[in-house]
C-alpha positions as CSV (number, residue, x, y, z in Angstrom):
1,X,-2.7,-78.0,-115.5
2,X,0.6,-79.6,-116.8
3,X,0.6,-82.4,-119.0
4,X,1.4,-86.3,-118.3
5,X,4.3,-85.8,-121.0
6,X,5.4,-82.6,-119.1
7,X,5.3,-84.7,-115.5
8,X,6.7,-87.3,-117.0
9,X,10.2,-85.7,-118.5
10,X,10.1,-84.1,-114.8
11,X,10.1,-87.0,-113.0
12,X,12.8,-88.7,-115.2
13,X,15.2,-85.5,-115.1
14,X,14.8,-85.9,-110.4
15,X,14.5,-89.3,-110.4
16,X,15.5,-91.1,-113.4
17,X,13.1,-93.5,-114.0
18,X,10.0,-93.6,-115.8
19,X,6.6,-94.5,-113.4
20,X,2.9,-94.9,-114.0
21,X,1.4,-91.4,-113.5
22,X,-2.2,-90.3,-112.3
23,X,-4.0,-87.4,-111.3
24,X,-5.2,-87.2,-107.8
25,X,-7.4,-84.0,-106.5
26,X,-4.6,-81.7,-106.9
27,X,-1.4,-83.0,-107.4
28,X,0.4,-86.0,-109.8
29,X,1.2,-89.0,-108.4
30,X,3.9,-91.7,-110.1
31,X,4.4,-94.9,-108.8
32,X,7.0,-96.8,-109.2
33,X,7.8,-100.2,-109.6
34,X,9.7,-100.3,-106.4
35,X,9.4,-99.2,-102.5
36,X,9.3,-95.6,-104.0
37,X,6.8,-92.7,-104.8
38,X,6.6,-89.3,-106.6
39,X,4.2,-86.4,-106.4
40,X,4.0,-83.4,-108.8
41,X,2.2,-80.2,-107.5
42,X,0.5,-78.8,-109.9
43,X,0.7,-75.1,-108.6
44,X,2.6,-73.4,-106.0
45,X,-0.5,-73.9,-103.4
46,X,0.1,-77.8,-104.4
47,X,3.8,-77.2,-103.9
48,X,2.9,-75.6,-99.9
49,X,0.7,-78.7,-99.1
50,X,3.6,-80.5,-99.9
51,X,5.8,-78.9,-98.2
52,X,4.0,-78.6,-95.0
53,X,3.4,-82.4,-95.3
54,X,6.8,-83.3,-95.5
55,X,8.1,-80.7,-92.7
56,X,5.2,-83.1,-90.2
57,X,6.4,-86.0,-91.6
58,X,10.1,-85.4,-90.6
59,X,8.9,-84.0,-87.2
60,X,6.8,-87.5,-86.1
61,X,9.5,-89.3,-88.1
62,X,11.6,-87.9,-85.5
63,X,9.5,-88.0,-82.5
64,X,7.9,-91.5,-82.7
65,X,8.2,-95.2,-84.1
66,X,4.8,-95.0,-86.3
67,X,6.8,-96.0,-89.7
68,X,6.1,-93.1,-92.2
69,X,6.7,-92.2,-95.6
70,X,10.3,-90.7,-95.8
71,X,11.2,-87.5,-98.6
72,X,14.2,-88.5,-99.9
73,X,14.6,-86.1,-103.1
74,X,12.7,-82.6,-103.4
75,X,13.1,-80.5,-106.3
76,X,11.8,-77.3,-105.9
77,X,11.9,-75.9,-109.6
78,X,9.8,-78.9,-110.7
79,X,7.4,-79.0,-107.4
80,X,8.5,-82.7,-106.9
81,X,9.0,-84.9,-104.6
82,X,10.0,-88.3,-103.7
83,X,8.9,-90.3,-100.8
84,X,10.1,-93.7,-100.1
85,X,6.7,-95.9,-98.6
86,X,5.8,-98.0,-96.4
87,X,5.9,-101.6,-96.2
88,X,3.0,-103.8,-97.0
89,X,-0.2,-104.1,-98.4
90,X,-3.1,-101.8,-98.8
91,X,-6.8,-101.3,-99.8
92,X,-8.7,-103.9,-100.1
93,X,-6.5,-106.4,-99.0
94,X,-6.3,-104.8,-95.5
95,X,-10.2,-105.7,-95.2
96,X,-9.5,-109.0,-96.0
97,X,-6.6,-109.7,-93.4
98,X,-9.0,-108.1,-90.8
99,X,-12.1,-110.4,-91.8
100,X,-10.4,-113.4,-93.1
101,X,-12.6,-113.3,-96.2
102,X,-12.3,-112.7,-100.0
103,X,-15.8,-111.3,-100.2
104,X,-17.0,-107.8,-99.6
105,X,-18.7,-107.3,-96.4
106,X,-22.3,-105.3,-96.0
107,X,-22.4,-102.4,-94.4
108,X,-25.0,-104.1,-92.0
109,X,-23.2,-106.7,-91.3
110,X,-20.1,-104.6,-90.0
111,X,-22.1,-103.3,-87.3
112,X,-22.9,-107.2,-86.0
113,X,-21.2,-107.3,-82.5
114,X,-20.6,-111.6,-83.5
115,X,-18.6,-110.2,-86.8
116,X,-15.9,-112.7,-87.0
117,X,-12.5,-111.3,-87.9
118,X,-9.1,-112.5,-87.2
119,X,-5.9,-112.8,-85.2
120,X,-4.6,-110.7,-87.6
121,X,-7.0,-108.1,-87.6
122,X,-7.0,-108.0,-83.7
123,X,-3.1,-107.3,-84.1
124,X,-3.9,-104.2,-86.8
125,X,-6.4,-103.0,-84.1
126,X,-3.8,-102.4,-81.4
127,X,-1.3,-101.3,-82.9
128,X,-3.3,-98.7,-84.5
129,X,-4.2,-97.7,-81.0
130,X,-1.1,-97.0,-79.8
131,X,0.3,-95.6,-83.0
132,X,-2.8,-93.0,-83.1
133,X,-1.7,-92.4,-79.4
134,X,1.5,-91.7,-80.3
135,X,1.3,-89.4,-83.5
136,X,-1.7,-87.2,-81.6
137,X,0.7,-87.1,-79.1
138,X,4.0,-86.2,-81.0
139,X,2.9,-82.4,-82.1
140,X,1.1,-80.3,-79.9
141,X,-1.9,-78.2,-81.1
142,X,0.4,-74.6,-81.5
143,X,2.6,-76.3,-83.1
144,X,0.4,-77.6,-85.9
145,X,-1.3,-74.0,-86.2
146,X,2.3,-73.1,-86.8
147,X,2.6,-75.6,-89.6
148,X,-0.6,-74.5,-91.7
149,X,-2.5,-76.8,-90.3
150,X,-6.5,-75.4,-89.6
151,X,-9.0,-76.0,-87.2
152,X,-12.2,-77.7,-88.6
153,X,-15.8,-77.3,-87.0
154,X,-18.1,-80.2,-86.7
155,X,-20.8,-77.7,-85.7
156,X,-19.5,-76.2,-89.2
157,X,-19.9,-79.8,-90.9
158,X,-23.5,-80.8,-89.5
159,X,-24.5,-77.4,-90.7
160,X,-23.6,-78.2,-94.7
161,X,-24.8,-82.2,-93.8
162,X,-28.4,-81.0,-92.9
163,X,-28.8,-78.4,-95.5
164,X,-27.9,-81.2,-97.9
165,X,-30.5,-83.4,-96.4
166,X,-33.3,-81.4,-96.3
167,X,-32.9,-80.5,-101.1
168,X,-33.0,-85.1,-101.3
169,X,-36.4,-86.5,-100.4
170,X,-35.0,-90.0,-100.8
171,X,-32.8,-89.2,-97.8
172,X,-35.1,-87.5,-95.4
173,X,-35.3,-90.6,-93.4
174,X,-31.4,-89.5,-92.0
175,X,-32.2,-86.3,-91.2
176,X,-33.1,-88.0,-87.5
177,X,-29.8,-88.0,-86.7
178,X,-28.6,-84.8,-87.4
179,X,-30.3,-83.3,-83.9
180,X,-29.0,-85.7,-81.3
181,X,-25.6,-85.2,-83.1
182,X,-25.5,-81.3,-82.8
183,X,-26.5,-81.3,-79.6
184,X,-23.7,-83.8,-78.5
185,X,-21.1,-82.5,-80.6
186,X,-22.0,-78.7,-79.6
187,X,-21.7,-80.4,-75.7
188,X,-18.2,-81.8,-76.7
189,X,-15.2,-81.3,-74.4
190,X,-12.6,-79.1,-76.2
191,X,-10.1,-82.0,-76.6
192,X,-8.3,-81.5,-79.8
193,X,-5.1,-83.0,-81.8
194,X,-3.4,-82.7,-84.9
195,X,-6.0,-86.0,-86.6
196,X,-4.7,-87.6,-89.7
197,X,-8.7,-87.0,-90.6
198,X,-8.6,-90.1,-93.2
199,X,-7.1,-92.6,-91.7
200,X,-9.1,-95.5,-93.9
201,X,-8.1,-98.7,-95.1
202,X,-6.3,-97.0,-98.2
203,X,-4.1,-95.1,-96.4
204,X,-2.8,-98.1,-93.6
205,X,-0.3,-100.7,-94.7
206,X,-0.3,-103.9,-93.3
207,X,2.3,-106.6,-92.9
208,X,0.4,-109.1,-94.4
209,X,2.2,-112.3,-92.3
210,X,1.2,-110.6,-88.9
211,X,-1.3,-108.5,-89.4
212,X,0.8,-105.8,-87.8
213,X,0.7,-102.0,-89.0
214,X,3.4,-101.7,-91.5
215,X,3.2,-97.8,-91.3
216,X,0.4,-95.0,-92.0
217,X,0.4,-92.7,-95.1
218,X,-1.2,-89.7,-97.0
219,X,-1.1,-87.3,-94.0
220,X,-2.5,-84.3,-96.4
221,X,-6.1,-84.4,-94.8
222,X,-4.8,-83.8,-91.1
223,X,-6.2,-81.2,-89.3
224,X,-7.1,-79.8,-85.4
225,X,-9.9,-81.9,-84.6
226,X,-11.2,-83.9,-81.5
227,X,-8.6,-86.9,-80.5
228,X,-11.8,-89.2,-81.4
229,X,-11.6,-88.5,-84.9
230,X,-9.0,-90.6,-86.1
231,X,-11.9,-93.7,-85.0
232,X,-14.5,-92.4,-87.1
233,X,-13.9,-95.0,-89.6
234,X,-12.8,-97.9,-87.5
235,X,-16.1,-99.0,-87.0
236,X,-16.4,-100.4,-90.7
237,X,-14.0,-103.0,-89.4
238,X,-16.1,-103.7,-86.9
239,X,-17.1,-103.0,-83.4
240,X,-14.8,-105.2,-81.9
241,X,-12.2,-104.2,-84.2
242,X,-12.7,-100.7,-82.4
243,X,-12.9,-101.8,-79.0
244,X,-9.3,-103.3,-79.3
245,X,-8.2,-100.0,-80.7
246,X,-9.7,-97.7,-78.4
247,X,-8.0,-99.7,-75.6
248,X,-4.9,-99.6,-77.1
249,X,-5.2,-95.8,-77.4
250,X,-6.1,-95.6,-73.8
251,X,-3.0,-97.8,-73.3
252,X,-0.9,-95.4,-74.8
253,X,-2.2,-92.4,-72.8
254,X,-4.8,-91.4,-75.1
255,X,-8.2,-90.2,-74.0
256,X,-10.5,-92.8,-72.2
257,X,-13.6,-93.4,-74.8
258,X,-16.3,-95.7,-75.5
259,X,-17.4,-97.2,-78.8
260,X,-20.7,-95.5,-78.4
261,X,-19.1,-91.5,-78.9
262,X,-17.2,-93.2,-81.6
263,X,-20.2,-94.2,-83.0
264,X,-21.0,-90.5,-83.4
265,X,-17.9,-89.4,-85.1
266,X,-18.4,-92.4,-87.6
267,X,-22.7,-91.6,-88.8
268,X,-21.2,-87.9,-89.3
269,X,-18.7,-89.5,-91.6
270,X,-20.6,-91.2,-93.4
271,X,-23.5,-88.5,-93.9
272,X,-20.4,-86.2,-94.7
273,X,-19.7,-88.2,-97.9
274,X,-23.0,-86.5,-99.5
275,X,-21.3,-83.6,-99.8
276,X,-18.5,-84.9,-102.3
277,X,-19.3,-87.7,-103.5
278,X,-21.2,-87.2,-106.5
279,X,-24.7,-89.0,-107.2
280,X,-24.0,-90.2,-111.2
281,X,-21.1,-92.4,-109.8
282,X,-21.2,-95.8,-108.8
283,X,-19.7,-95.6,-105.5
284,X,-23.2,-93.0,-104.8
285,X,-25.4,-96.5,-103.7
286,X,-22.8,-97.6,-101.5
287,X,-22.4,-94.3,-99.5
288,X,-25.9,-94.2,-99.3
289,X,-26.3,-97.8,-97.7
290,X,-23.4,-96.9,-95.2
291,X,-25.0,-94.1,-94.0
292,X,-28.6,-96.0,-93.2
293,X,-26.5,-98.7,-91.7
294,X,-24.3,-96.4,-89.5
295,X,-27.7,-94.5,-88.3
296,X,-29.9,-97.2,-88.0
297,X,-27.2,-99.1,-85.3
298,X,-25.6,-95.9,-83.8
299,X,-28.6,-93.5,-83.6
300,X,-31.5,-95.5,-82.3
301,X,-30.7,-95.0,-79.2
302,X,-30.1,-91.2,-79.1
């Protein structure tokens, strides 16, 4: 792995200013203190994924009005790359537009079909409708194979998610779900689309005045997936947070849903964050209280 000094006299000899630099997964990462951002591939796989994000960010750039990230340098001997972002605000902050709150919501509680949230946050969930519309929309299946992009299994996924289950005791009490959900996912209309696959609260900006979708970002994860799984997180900003962006989507020509198959995509996700998210860290409890939450709402009624 190269060094933050070695990063760092990269990114000043491409871009000429210095930038707080941090490792993420597989690549660097230095922001700066302006509308701008670098990422340093470690290798020449890195230095592909890079590549093939930026050649499907220039094709939606081109083919819809979702605001994106936009490569504006790309040096190829130091496997760099500059992308201007997105406006607005991020992270936690987006939770708190949506809710109206400073405090951190429950998992239970999300699921609560009185959960107050916002004008704001009912203006987020449309337009992420019809910007999910769009995007699925913008690049067709063979295209994406063309790009690199694979085709991912949820049969595949439930398989790793139930062999995890049955090795932690403490967790047998999950292992309900897993199957009603292969039975339904193995019943599944073939419907895919190139997904963004983490489309989460970190990687939507938000115009914090309006509450409107300042742009999407991080596009590394996508994949060939069902059209559905772009939702599966949605439902942590609650259910009627959802049901304003399913109809949105359905608006926009995207597939006519219901919360309730949404609901499936979103208990896989969350029993899918055994698998890498380790058990000494903090964030363990809270994957493990989003999961029994998710299941006890969603499944009770498979």
């Amino acid at each position: 792995m190269r060094s933050e000094r070695e990063i760092a006299a990269a990114v000043l000899a491409s871009c000429g200013q210095p930038g707080e630099i941090s490792w993420r997964s597989w690549r660097w990462a230095v922001a700066f203190q302006n509308e701008f951002i670098a990422f340093a591939a470690d290798d020449d796989e890195g230095w592909e994924r890079l590549r093939r994000e930026r050649a499907l960010l220039d094709r939606l750039a081109a083919r819809t009005s979702v605001a994106l990230p936009a490569v504006v340098l790309e040096d190829e001997r130091t496997r760099l790359q500059l992308r201007r972002m997105v406006p607005g605000v991020t992270g936690d902050m987006v939770e708190r537009i949506v809710f109206g709150r400073d405090d951190k919501v429950g998992p239970a509680t999300r699921y609560q079909p009185n959960l107050p949230f916002t004008a704001k946050g009912r203006r987020l969930a449309r337009d992420l409708g019809h910007a999910l519309s769009a995007l699925q929309r913008a690049i067709p299946v063979e295209e994406a194979r063309a790009l690199g992009f694979a085709v991912h299994s949820y049969l595949f996924l439930l398989d790793q998610v139930a062999a995890y289950l049955a090795e932690q005791r403490e967790l047998r009490d999950l292992y309900i779900a897993i199957a009603p959900l292969r039975r339904w996912f193995a019943e599944l209309p073939n419907e895919p689309a190139l997904c963004l696959c983490d489309l989460q609260l970190h990687n939507i900006a938000v115009l914090p005045q309006t509450g409107a979708l300042g742009g999407l970002f991080d596009f590394d994860d996508a994949g060939i997936m069902h059209q559905l799984e772009d939702f599966k997180y949605l439902p942590s900003f609650g259910l009627e947070f959802t049901e304003f962006a399913l109809e949105a989507f359905m608006e926009s020509g995207g597939r006519s849903s219901t919360l309730a198959e949404v609901g499936r995509f979103h208990v896989l996700s969350a029993m899918e964050h055994f698998l890498f998210v380790p058990e000494e860290t903090p964030r363990w409890p809270e994957i493990v209280r989003w999961a029994r939450a998710a299941v006890h709402h969603f499944a009770r009624d498979w």
